[in-house]
Phi, psi and omega in degrees: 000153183253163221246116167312151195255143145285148172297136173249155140288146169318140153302101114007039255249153168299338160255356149287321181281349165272346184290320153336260174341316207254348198236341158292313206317301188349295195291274197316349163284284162354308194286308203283335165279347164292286190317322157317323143311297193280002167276359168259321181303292222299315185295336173271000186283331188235062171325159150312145174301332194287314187267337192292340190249024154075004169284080200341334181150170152298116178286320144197200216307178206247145191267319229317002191086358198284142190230145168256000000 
């Protein structure tokens, strides 16, 4: 019978894998100070139902009969 070759891995050198390592750390620094901004970009891209129809507020306290 004939004798399966084991798969070797690719050789590897210590420095593609620290270039690796280091162009991943890059992007997840990059992403984690991006993403708070663009989640503030997107709110202001989307006002609240509150803001959106250009009024200022309740002119006062509420008629509803409720005493406080």
């Amino acid at each position: 019978m004939r004798e399966k070759k084991k798969l070797q891995k690719p050789i590897v050198s210590e420095k593609v894998k620290n270039k690796r390592r280091d162009s991943r750390r890059s992007f997840l620094k990059k992403a984690a100070y991006a993403a708070p901004a663009l989640v503030t970009l997107g709110q202001l891209a989307r006002p609240s139902g509150a803001y959106a129809d250009g009024s200022t507020g309740p002119s006062g306290p509420p008629t509803d009969g409720w005493t406080v």
